[in-house]
MARBA-3410 file (N, C-alpha, C, O; in Angstrom, 1 decimal):
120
-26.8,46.3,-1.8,-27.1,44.9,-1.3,-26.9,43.9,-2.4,-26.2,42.9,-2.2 ~ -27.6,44.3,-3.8,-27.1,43.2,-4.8,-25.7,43.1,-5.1,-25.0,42.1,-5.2 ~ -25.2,44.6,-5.3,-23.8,44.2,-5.4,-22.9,43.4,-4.4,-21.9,42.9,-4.9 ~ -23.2,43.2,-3.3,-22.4,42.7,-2.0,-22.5,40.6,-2.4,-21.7,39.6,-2.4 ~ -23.8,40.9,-2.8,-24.3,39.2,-2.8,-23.6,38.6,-4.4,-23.6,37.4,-4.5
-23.0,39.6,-5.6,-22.7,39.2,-6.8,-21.4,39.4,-7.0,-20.9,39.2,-8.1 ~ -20.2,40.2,-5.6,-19.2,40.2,-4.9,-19.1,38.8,-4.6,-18.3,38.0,-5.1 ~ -19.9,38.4,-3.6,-19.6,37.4,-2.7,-19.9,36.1,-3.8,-18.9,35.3,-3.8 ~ -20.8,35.9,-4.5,-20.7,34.6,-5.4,-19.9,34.8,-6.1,-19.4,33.6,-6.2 ~ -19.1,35.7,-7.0,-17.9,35.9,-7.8,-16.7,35.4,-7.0,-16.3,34.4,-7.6
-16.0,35.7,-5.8,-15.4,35.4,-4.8,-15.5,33.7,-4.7,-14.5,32.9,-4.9 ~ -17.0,33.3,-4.4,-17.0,31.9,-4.3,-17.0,30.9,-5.4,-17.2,29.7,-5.1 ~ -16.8,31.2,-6.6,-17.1,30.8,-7.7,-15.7,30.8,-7.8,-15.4,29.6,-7.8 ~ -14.4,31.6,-8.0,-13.4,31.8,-8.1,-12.6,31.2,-6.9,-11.5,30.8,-7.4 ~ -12.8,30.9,-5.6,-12.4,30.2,-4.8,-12.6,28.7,-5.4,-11.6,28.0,-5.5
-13.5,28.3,-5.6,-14.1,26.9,-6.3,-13.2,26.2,-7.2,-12.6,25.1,-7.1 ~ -13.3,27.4,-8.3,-12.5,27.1,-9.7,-10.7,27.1,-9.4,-10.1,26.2,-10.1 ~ -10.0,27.9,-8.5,-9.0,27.7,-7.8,-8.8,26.2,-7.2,-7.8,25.5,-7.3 ~ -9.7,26.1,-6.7,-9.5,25.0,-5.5,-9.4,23.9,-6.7,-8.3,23.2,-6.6 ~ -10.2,23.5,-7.9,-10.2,22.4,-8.4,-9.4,22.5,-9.3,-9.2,21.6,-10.1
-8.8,23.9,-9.5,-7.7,23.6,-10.6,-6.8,22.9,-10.0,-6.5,21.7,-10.1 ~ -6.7,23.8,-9.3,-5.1,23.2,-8.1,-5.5,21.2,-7.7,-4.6,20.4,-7.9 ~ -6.8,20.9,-7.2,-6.7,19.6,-7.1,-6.4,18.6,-8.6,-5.9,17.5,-8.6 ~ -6.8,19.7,-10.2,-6.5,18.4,-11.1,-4.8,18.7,-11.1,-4.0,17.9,-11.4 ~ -4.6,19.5,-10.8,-2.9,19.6,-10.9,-2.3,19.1,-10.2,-1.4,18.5,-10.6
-2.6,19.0,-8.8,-1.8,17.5,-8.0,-2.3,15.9,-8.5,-1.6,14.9,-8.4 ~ -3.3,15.9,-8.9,-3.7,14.6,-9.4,-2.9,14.1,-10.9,-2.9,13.0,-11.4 ~ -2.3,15.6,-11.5,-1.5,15.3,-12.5,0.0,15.2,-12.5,0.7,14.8,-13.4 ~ 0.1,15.6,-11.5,1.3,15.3,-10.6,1.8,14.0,-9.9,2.9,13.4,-10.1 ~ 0.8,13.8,-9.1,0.7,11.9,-8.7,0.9,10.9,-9.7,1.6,9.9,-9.6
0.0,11.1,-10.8,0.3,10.0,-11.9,1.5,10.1,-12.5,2.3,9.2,-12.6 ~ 1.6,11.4,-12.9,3.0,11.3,-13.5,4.3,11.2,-12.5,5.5,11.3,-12.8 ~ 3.9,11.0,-11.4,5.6,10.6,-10.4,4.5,9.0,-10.5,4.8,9.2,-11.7 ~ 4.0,8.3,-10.5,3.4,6.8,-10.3,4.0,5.9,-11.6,4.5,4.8,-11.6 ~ 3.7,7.0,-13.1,3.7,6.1,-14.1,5.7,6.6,-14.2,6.3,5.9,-15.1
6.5,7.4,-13.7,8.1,7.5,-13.8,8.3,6.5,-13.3,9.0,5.7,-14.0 ~ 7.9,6.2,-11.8,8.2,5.1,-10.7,7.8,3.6,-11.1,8.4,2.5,-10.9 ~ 6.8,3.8,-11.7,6.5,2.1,-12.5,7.4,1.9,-13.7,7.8,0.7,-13.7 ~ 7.8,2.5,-14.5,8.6,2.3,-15.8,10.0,2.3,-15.1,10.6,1.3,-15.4 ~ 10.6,2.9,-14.5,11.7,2.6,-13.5,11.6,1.6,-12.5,12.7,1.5,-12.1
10.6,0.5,-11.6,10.7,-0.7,-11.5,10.9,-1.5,-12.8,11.9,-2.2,-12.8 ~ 10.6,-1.5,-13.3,10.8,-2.7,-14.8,12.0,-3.0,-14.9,12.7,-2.0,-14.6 ~ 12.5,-4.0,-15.1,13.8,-4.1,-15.2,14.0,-4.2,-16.9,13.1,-4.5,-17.6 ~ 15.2,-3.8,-17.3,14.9,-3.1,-18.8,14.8,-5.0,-19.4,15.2,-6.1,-19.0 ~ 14.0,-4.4,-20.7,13.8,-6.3,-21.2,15.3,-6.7,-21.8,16.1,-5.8,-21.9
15.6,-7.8,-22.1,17.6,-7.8,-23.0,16.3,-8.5,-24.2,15.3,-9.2,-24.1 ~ 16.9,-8.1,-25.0,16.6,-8.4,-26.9,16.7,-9.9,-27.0,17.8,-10.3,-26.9 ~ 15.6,-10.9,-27.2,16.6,-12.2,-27.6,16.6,-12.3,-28.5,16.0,-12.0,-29.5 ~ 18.1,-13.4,-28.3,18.6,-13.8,-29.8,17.7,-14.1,-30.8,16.7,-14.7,-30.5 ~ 18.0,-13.8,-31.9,17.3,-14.6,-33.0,17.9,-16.2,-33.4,19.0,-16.4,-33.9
17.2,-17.1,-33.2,17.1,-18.3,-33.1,15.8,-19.0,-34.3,14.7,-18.7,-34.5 ~ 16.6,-20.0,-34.9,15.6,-20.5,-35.7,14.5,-21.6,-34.7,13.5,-22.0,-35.3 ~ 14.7,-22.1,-33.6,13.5,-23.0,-32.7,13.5,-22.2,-31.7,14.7,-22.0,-31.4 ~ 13.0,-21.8,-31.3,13.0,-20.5,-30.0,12.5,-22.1,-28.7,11.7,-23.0,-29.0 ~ 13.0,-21.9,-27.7,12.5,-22.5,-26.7,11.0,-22.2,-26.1,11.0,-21.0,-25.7
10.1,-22.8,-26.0,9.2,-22.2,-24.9,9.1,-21.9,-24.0,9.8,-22.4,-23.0 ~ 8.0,-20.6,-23.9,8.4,-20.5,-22.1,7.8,-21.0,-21.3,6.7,-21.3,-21.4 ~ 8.4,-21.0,-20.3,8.2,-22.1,-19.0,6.6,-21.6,-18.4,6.4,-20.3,-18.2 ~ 5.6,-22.4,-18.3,4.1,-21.9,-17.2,4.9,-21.6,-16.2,6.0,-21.9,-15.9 ~ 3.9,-20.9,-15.6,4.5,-20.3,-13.8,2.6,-20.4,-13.5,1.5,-19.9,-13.8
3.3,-21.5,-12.5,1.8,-21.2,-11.8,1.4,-20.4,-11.4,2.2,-19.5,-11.1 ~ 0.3,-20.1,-11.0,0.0,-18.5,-10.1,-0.2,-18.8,-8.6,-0.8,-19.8,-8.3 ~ 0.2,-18.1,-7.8,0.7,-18.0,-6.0,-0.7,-18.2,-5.6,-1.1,-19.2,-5.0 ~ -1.3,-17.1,-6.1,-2.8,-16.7,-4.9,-3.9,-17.8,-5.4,-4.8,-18.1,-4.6 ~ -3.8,-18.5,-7.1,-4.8,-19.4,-6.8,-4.6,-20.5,-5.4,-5.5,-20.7,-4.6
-2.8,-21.3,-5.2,-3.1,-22.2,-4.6,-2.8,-21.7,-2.8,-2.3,-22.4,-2.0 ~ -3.3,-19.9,-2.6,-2.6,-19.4,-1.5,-4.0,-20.1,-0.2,-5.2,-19.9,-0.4 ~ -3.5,-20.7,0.9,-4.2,-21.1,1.8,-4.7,-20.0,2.9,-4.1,-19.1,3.4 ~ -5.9,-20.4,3.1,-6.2,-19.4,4.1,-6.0,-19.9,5.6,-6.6,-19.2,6.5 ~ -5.1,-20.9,6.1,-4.7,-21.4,7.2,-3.1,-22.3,7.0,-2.9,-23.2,6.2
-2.1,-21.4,8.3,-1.0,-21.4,7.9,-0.6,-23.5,8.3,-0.7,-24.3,9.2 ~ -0.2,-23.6,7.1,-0.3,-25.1,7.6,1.2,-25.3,8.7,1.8,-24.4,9.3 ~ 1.6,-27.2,8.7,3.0,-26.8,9.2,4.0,-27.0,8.3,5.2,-26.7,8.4 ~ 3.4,-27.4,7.5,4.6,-27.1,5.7,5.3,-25.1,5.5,6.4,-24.5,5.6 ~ 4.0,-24.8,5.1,4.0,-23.2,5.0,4.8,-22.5,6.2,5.3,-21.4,6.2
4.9,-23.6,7.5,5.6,-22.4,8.7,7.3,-22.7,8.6,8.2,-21.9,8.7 ~ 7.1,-24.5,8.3,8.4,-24.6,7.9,9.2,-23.8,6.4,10.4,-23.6,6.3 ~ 8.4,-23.4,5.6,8.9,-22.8,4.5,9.1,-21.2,5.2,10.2,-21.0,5.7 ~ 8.5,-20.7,5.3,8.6,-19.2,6.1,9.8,-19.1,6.6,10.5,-18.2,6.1 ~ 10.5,-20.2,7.9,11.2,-20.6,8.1,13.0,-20.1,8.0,14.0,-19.5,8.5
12.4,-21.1,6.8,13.7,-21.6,6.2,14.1,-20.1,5.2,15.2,-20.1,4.6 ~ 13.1,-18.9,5.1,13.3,-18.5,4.3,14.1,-17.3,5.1,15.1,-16.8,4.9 ~ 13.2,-17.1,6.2,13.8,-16.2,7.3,15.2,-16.3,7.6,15.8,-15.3,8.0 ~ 15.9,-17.4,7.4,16.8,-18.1,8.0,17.8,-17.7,7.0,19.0,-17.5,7.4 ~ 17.6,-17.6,6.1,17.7,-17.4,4.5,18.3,-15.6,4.4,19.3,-14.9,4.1
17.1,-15.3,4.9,17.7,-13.6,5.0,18.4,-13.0,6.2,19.2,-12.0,6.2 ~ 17.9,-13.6,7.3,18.2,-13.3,8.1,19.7,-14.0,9.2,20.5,-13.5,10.0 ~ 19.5,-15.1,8.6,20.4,-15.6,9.0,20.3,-16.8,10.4,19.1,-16.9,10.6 ~ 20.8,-17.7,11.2,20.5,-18.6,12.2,19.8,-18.3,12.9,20.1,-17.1,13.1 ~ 19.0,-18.7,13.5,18.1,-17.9,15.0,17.6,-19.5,15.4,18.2,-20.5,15.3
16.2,-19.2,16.0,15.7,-19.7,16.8,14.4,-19.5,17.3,14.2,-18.9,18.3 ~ 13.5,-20.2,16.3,12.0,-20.1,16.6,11.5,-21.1,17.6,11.4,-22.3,17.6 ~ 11.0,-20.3,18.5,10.3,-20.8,19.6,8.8,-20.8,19.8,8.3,-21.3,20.8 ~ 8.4,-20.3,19.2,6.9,-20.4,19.1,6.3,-19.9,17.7,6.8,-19.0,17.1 ~ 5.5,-20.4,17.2,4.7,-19.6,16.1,3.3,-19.8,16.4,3.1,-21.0,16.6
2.2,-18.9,16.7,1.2,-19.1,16.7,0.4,-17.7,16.3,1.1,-16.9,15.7 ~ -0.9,-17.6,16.5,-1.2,-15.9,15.9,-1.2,-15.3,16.9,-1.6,-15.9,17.9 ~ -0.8,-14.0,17.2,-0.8,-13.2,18.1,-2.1,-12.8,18.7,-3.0,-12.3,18.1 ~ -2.2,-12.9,19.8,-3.2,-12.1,20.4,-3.3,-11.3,21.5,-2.3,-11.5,22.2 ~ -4.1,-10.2,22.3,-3.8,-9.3,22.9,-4.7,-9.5,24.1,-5.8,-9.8,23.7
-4.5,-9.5,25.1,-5.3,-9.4,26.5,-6.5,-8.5,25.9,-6.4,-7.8,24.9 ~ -7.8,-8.7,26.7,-9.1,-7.9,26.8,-8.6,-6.4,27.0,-8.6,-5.5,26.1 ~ -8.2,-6.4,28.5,-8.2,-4.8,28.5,-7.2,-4.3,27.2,-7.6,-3.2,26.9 ~ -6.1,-4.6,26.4,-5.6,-3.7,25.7,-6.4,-2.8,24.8,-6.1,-1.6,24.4 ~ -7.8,-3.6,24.4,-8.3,-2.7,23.1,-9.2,-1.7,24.1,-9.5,-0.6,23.7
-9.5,-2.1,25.3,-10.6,-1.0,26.2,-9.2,-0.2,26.4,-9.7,1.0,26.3 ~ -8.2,-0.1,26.7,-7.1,0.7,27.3,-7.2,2.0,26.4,-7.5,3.1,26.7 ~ -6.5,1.2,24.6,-6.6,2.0,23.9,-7.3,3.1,23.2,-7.0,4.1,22.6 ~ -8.3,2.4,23.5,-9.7,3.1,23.1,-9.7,4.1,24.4,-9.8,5.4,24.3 ~ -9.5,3.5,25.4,-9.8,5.2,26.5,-8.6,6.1,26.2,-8.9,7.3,26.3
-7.9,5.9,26.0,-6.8,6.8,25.6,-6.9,7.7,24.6,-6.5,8.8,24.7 ~ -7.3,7.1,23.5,-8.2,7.7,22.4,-9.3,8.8,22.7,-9.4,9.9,22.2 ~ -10.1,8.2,23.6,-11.2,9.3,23.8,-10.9,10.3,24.3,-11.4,11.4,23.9 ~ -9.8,10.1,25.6,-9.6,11.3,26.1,-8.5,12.2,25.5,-8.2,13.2,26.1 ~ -7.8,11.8,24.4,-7.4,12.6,23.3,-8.0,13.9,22.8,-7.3,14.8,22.4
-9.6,13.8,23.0,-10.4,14.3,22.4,-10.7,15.4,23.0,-11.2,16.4,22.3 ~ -10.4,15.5,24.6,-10.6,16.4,25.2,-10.0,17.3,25.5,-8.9,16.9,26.0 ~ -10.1,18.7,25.5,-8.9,20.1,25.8,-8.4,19.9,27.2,-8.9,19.4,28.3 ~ -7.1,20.5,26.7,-6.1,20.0,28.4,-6.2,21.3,29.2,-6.3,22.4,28.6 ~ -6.2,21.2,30.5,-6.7,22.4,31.5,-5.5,22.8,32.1,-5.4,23.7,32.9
END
């Protein structure tokens, strides 16, 4: 009987120690494809010249201090123009925020639940 019980905790102890090797080894795997993928966004820097008055560089304001929490009609015309920009000529006909009839989120939600249940 003791042997069966110092069987079975050796077993689960070794299962354990398995399981969390293997988890620090994908977590060492994630970073190292995260920090390849970040040093390959960078665009490589170019050397500058050596210059006896070097120019200053330009402030850049920052986005999110002056970012509004309500879309004005400046901000829809810029969106706009930008769409227009990538996408090419179109034709906005409405901008407003989207919203969904009542029943859709009760629809979904029942559909959901009965997900849940085995099919006969």
């Amino acid at each position: 009987m003791k042997a069966m019980i110092v069987a079975s905790l050796t077993q689960a102890f070794y299962s354990f120690a398995l399981m969390a090797f293997i988890a620090v080894m994908c977590a060492g795997v994630i970073k190292l494809i995260v920090t390849v993928l970040a040093r390959s966004a960078q665009p490589a820097q170019p050397k500058p010249a050596a210059s006896a008055n070097p120019a200053p560089a330009p402030s850049v304001a920052s986005a999110t201090a002056a970012a509004p929490d309500v879309i004005t009609d400046e901000l829809a015309i810029i969106i706009a123009a930008a769409c227009d920009a990538v996408i090419g000529a179109h034709r906005i006909v409405y901008v407003a925020e989207a919203s969904r009839p009542a029943n859709w989120t009760s629809e979904m939600r029942a559909r959901h639940h009965l997900s849940h249940f085995p099919h006969r």
